[in-house]
Backbone as a chain_set.jsonl record, in Angstrom:
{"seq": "XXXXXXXXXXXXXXXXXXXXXXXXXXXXXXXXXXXXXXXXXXXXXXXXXXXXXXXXXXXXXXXXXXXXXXXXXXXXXXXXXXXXXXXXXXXXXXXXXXXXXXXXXXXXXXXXXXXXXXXXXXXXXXXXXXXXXXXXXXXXXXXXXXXX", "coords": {"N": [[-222.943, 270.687, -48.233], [-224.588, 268.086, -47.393], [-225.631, 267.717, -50.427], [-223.004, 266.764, -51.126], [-223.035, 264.607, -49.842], [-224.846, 262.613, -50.368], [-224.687, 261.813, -52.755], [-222.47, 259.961, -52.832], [-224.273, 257.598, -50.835], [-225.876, 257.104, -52.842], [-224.489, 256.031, -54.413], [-223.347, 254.146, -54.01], [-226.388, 252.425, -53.144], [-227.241, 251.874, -55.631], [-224.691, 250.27, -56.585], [-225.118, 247.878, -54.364], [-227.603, 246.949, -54.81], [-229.665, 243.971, -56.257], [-228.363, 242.034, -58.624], [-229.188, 241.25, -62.076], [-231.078, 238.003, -62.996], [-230.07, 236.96, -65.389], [-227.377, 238.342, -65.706], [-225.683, 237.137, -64.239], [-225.462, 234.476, -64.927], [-222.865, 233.344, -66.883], [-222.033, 233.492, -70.439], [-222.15, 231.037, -72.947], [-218.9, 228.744, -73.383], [-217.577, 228.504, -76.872], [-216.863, 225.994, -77.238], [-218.266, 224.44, -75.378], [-220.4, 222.623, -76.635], [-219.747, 221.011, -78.392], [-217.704, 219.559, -76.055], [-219.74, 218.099, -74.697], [-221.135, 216.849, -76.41], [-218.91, 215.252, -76.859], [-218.538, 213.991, -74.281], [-221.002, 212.643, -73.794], [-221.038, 210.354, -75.662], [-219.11, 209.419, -75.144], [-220.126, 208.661, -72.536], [-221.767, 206.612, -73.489], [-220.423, 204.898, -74.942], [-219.486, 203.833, -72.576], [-222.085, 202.538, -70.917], [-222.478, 200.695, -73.329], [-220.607, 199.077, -72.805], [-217.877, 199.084, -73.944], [-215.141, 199.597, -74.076], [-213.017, 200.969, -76.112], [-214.426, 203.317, -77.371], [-215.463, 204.834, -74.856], [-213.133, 205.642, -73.951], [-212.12, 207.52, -75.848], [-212.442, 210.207, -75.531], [-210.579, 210.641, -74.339], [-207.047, 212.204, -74.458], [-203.795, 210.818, -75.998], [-201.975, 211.488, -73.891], [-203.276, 212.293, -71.915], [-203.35, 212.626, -68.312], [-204.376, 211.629, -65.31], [-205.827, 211.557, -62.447], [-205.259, 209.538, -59.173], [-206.397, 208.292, -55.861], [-203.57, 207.441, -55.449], [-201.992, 208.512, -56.817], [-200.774, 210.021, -60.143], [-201.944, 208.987, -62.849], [-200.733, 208.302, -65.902], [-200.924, 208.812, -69.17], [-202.927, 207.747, -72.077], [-203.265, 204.658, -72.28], [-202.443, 203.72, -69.658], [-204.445, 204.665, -68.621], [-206.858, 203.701, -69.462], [-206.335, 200.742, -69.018], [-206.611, 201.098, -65.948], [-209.224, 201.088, -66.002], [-210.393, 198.757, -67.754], [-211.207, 196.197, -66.493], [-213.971, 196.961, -65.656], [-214.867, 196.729, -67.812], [-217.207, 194.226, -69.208], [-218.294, 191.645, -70.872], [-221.839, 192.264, -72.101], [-222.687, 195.768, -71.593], [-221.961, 197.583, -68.478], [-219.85, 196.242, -66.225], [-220.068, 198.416, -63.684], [-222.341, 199.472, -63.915], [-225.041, 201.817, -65.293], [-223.456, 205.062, -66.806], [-223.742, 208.261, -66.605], [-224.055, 211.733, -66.645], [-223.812, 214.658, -65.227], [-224.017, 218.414, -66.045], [-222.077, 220.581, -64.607], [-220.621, 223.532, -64.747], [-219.062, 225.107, -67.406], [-216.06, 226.333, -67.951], [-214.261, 228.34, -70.397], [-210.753, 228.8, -71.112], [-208.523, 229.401, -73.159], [-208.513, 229.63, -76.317], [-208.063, 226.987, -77.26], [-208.25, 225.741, -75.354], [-210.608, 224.062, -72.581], [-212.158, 224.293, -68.936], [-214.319, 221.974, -66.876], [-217.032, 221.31, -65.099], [-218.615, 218.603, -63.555], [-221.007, 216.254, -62.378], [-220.874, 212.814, -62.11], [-222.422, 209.459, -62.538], [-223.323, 207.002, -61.546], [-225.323, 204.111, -62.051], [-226.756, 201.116, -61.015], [-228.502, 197.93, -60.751], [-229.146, 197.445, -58.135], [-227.799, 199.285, -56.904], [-226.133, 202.565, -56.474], [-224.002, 205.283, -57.473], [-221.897, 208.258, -56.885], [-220.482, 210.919, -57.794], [-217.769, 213.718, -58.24], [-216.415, 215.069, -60.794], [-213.209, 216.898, -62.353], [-212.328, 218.485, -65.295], [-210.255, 218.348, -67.868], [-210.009, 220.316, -70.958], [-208.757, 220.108, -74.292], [-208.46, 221.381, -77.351], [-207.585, 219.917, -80.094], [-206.85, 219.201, -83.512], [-209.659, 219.121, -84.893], [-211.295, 218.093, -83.015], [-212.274, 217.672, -79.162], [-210.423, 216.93, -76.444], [-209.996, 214.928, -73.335], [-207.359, 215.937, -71.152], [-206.184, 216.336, -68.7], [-207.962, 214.77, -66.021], [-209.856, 214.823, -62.758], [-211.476, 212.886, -60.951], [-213.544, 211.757, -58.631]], "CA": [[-222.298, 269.495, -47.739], [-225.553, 267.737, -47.773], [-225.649, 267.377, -51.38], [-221.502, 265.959, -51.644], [-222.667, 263.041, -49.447], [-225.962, 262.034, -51.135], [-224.142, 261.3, -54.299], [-222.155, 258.6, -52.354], [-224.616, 256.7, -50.683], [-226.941, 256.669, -54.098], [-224.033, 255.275, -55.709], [-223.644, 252.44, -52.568], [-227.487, 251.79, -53.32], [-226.642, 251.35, -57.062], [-224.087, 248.904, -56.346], [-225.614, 246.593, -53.352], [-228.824, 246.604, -55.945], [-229.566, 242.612, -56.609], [-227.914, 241.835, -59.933], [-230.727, 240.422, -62.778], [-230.129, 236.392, -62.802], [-229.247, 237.075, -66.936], [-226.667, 238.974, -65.494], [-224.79, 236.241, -63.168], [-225.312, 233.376, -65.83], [-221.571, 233.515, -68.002], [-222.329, 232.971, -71.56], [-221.755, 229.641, -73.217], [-218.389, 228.927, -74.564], [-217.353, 228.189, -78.171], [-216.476, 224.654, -77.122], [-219.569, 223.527, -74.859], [-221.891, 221.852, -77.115], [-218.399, 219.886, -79.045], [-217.096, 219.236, -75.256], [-220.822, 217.952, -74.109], [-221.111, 215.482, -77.204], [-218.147, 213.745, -76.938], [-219.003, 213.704, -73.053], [-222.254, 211.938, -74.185], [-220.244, 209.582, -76.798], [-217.692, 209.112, -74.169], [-220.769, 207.313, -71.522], [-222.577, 205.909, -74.331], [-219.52, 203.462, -74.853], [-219.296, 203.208, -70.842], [-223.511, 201.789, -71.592], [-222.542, 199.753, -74.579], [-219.613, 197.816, -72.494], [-217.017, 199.542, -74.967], [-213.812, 200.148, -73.75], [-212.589, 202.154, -76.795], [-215.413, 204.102, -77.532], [-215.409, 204.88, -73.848], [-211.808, 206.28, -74.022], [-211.702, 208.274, -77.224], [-212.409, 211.268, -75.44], [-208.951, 211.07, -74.04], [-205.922, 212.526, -75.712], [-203.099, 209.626, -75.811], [-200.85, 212.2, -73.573], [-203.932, 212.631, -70.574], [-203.144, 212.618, -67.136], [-205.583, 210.822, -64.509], [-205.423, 212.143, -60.642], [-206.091, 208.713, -58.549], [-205.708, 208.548, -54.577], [-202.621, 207.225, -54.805], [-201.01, 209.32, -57.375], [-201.262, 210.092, -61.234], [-201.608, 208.055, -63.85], [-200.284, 208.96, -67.548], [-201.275, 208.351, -70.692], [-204.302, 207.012, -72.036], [-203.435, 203.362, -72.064], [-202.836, 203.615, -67.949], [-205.916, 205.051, -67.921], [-207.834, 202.183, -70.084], [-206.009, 199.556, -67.664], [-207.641, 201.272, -64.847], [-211.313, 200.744, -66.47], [-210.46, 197.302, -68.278], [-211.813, 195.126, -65.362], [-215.405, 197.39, -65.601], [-215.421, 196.272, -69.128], [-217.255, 192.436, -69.595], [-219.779, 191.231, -71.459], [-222.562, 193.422, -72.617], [-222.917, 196.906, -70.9], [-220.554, 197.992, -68.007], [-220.495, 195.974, -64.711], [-220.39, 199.126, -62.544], [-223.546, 199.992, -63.799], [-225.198, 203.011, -66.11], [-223.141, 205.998, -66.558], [-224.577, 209.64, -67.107], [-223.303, 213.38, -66.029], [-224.518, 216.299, -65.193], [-222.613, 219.157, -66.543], [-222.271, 221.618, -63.697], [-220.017, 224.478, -65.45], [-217.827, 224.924, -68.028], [-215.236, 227.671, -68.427], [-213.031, 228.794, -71.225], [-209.177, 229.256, -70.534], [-208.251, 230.445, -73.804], [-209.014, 228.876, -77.187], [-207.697, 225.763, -76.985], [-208.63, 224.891, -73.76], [-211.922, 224.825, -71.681], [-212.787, 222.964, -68.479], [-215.613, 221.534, -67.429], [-216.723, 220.732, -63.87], [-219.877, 217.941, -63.605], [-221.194, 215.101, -61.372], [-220.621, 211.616, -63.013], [-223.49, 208.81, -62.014], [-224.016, 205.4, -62.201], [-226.531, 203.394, -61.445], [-226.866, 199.711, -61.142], [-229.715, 197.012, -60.46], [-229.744, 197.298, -56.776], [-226.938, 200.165, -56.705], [-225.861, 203.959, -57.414], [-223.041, 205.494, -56.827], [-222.1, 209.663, -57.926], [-218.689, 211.439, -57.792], [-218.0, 215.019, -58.713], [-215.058, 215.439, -61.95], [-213.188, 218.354, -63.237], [-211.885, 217.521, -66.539], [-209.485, 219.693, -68.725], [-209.729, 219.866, -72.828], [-207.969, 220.516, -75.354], [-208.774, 221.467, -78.63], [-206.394, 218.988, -80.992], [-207.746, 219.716, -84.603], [-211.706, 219.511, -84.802], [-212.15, 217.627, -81.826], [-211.58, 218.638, -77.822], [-209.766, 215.467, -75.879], [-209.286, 215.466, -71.853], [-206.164, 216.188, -71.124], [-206.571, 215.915, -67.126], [-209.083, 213.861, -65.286], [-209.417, 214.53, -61.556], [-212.925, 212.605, -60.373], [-213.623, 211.752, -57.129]], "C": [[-223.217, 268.287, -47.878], [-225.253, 266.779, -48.807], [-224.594, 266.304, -51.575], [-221.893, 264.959, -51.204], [-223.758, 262.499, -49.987], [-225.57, 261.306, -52.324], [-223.698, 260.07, -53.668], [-222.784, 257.424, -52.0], [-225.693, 256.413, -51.762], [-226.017, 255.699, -54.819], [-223.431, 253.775, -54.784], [-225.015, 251.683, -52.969], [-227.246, 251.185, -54.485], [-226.297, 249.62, -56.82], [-224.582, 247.681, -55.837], [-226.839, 246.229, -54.437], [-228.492, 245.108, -56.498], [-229.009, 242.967, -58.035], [-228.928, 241.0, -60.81], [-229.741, 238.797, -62.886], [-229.691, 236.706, -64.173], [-227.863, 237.459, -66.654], [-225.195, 238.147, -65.286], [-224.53, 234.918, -63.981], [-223.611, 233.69, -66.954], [-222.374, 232.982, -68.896], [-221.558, 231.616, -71.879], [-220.365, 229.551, -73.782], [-218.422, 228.389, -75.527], [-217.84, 226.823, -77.671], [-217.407, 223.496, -76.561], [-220.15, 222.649, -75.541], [-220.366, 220.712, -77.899], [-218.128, 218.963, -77.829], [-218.436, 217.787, -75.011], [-220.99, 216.825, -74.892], [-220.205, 214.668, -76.549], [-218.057, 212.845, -75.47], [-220.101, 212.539, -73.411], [-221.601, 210.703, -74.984], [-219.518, 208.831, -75.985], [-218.931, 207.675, -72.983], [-221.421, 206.582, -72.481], [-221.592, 205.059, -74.759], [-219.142, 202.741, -73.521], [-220.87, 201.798, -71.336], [-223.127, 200.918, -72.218], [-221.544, 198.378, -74.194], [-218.373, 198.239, -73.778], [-216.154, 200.585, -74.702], [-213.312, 201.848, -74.232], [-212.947, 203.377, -77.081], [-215.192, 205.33, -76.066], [-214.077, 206.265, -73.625], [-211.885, 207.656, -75.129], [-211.761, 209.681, -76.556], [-211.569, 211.761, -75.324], [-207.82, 211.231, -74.742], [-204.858, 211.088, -75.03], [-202.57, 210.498, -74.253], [-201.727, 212.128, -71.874], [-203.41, 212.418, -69.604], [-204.194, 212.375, -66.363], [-205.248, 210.984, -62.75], [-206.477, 210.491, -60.143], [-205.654, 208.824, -57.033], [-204.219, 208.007, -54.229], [-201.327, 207.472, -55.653], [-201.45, 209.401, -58.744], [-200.99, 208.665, -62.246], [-201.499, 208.792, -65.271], [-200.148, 207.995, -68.882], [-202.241, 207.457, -70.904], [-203.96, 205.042, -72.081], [-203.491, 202.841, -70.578], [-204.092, 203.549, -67.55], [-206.962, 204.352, -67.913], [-207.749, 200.969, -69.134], [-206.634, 199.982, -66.28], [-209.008, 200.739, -65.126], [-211.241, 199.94, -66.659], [-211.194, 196.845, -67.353], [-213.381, 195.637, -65.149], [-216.171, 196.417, -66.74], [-215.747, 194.591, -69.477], [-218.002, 192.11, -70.109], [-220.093, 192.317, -71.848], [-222.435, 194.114, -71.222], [-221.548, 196.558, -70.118], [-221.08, 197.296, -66.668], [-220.414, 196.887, -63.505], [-221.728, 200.029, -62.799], [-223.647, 201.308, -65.636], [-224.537, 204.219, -65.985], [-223.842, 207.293, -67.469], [-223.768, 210.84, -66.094], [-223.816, 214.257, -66.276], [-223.802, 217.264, -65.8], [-223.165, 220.18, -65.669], [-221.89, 223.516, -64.789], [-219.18, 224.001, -66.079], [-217.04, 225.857, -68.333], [-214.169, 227.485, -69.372], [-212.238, 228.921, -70.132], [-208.642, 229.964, -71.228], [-208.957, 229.593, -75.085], [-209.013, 228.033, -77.636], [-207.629, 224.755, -75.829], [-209.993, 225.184, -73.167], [-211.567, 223.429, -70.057], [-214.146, 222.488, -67.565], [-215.937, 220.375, -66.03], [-218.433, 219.885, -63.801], [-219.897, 216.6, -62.462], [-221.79, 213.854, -62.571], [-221.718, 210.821, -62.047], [-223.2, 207.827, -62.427], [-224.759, 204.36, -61.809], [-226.769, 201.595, -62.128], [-228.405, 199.163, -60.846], [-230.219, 197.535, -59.251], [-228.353, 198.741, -56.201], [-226.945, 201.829, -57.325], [-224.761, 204.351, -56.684], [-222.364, 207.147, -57.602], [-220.854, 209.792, -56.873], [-219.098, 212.774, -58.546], [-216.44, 214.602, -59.73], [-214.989, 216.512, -62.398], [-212.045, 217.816, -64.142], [-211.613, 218.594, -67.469], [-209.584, 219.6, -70.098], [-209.044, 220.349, -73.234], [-208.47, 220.211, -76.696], [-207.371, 220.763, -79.415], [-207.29, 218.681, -82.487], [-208.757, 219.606, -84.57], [-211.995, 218.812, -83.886], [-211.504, 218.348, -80.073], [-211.493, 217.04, -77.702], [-209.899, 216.007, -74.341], [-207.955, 215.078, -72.019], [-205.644, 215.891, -70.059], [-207.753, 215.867, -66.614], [-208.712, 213.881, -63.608], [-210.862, 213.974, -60.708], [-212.747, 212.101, -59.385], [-215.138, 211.111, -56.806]], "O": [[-222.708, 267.351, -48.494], [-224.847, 265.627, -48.656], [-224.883, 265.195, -52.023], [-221.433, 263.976, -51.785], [-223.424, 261.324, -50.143], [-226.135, 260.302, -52.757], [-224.396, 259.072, -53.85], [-222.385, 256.341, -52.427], [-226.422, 255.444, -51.55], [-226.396, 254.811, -55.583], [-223.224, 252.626, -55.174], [-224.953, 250.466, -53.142], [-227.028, 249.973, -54.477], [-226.893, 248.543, -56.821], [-224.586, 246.626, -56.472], [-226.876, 245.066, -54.837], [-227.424, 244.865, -57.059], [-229.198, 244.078, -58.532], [-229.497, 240.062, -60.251], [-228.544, 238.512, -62.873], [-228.462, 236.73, -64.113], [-227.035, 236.904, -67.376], [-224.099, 238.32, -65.819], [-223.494, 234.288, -63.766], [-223.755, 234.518, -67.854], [-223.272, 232.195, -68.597], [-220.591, 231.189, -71.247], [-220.281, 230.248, -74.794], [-219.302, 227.528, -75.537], [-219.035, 226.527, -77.674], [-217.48, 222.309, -76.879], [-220.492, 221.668, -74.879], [-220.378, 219.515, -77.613], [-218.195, 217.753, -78.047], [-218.074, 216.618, -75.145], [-221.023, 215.745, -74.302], [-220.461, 213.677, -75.865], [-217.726, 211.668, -75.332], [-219.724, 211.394, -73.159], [-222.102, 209.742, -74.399], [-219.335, 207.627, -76.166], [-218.738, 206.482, -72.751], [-221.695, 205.5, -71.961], [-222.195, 204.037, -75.088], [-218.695, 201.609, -73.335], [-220.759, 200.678, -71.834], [-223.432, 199.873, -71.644], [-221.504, 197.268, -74.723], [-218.136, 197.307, -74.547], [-216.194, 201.8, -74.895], [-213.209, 202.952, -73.697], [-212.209, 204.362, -77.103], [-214.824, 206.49, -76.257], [-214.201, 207.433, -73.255], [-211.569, 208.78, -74.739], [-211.0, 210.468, -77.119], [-211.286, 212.877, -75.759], [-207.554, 210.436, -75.644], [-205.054, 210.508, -73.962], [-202.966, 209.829, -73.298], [-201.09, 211.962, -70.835], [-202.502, 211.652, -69.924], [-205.189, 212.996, -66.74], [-204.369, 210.393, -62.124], [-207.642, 210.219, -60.432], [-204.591, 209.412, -56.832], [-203.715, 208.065, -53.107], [-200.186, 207.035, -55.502], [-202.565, 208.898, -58.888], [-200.162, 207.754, -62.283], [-202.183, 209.764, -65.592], [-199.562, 206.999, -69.305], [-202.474, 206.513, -70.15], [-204.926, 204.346, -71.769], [-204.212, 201.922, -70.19], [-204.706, 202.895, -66.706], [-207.8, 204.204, -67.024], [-208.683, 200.359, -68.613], [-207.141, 199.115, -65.569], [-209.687, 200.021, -64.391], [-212.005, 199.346, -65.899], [-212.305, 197.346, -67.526], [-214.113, 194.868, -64.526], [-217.217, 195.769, -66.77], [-214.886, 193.813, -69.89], [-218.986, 192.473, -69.464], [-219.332, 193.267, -72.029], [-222.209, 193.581, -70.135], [-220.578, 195.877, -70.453], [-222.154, 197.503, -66.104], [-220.623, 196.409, -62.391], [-222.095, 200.996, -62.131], [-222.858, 201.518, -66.557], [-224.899, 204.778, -64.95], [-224.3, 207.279, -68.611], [-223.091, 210.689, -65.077], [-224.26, 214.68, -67.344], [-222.704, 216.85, -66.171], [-224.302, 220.642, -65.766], [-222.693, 224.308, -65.283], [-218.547, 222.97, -65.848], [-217.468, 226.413, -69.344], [-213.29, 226.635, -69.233], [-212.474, 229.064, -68.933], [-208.165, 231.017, -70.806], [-209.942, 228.906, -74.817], [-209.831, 227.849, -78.537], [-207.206, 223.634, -75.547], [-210.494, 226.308, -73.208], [-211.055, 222.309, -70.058], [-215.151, 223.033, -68.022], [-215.482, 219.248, -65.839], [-219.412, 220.605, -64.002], [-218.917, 216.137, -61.878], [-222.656, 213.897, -63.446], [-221.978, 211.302, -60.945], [-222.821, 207.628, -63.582], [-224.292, 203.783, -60.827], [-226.887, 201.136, -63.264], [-229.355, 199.937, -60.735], [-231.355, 197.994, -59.125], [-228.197, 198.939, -54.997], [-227.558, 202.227, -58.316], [-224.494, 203.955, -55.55], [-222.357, 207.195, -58.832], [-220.447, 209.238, -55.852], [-220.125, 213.019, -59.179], [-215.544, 213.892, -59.273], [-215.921, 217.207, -62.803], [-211.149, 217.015, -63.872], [-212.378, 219.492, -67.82], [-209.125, 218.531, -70.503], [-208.477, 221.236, -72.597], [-208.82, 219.107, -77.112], [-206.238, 221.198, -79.208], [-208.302, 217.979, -82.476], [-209.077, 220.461, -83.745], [-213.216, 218.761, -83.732], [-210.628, 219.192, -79.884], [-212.064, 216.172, -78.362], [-209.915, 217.207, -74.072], [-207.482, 214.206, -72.747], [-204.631, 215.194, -70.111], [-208.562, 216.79, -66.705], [-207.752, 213.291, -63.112], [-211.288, 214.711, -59.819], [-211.564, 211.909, -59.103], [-215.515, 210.972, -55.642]]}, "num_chains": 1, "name": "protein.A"}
């Protein structure tokens, strides 16, 4: 009798056994390092004071979660930002993002959860975004924007 229950709690120890950190890390997907550019591309026209640039990441079709309901389609979404955009650079400051995670969905989709920054003269100001892609021939677009 002994023996029958030994097996059990060896295979309890097993289990509870820390997991190696390699282990707990998900691998990268496909799409990361494509998504991550145009992320980069995307604030580097915020920086430059450049609307369009700024935008491109977005598919025309996107969807934009604001507190007081959605907004649709990328020109809504541009009219939200317009009034950032004046002169050189951006008057709410430097933007940059962390990239927290990013998960596949299937192969045409990933998304992609990070903390957005921006930093002014005498200011800063950080928000968390989770931001949906879509693969639309060789590039990924957001699709939905919900930052905060």
């Amino acid at each position: 009798m002994m023996r029958h229950l030994m097996l059990p709690v060896a295979m309890m120890a097993i289990a509870a056994a820390p997991v190696p950190l390699a282990a707990q890390i998900p691998a990268p997907i496909p799409a990361a390092t494509a998504i991550r550019q145009a992320m980069e591309a995307s604030a580097a026209g915020w920086n430059a004071g450049d609307l369009a640039r700024f935008m491109a990441v977005y598919a025309d079709d996107a969807v934009f979660v604001t507190p007081k309901g959605l907004l649709r389609g990328k020109e809504a979404i541009s009219a939200k930002y317009r009034p950032s955009f004046r002169g050189v650079g951006n008057a709410r400051g430097t933007l940059s993002f962390a990239f927290l995670e990013m998960r596949g969905i299937d192969a045409r989709h990933a998304m992609l959860f990070a903390r957005w920054t921006l930093t002014g003269p005498s200011t800063a100001e950080s928000g968390m975004t989770t931001l949906v892609f879509e693969r639309r021939g060789a590039v990924w677009q957001i699709i939905a924007d919900h930052s905060s």
